[in-house]
Phi, psi and omega in degrees: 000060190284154186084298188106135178242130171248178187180123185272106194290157144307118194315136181279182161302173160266002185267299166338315172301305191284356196234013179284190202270288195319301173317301186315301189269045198210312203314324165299357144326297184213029191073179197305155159249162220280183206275180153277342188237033174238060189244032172276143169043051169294147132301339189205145158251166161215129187284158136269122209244100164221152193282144193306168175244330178278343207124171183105192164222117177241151204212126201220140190280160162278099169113317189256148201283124130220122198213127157220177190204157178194178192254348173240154145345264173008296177277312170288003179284321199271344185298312215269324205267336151316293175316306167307304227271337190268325226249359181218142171320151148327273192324344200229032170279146162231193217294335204258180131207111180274116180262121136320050188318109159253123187221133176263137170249141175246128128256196178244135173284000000 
């Protein structure tokens, strides 16, 4: 992932959307999340955040088609702020944007 990629997904279903893992277990964040075609003034996006299988990190919004990856925190902070800024009006940025570190851990029982 050299550099770091963003890329912009198509809208999943809404049967697809509401029933992915990530969406489920996240909606108690902030409520439901929101729709693609409800994007006047969000105040807040929120990523989901993981780490890469090749390395990295990849990071997908909630609600919204927006998906990027980098290889470091670091680069991605500038990947996810890249992303919003291709992906909103002036007028419809919104103020926040929250990553959502998710990390699986084994331990031995």
């Amino acid at each position: 992932m050299p550099g770091g990629t963003t890329r912009f997904l198509a809208r999943e279903g809404p049967e697809r959307e509401s029933n992915s893992a990530w969406t489920r277990g996240l909606r108690g964040l902030r409520g439901a999340a929101p729709r693609c075609g409800n994007l006047e003034q969000m105040s807040e996006v929120i990523f989901i955040v993981e780490e890469a299988p090749e390395g990295g990190f990849t990071a997908r919004a909630l609600g919204i088609p927006i998906f990027t990856e980098a290889d470091s925190v670091a680069e991605l902070h500038v990947q996810v702020r890249d992303a919003v800024r291709c992906h909103f009006d002036a007028a419809d940025m919104p103020k926040v944007i929250r990553l959502h570190f998710i990390r699986d851990e084994l331990i031995s029982a």
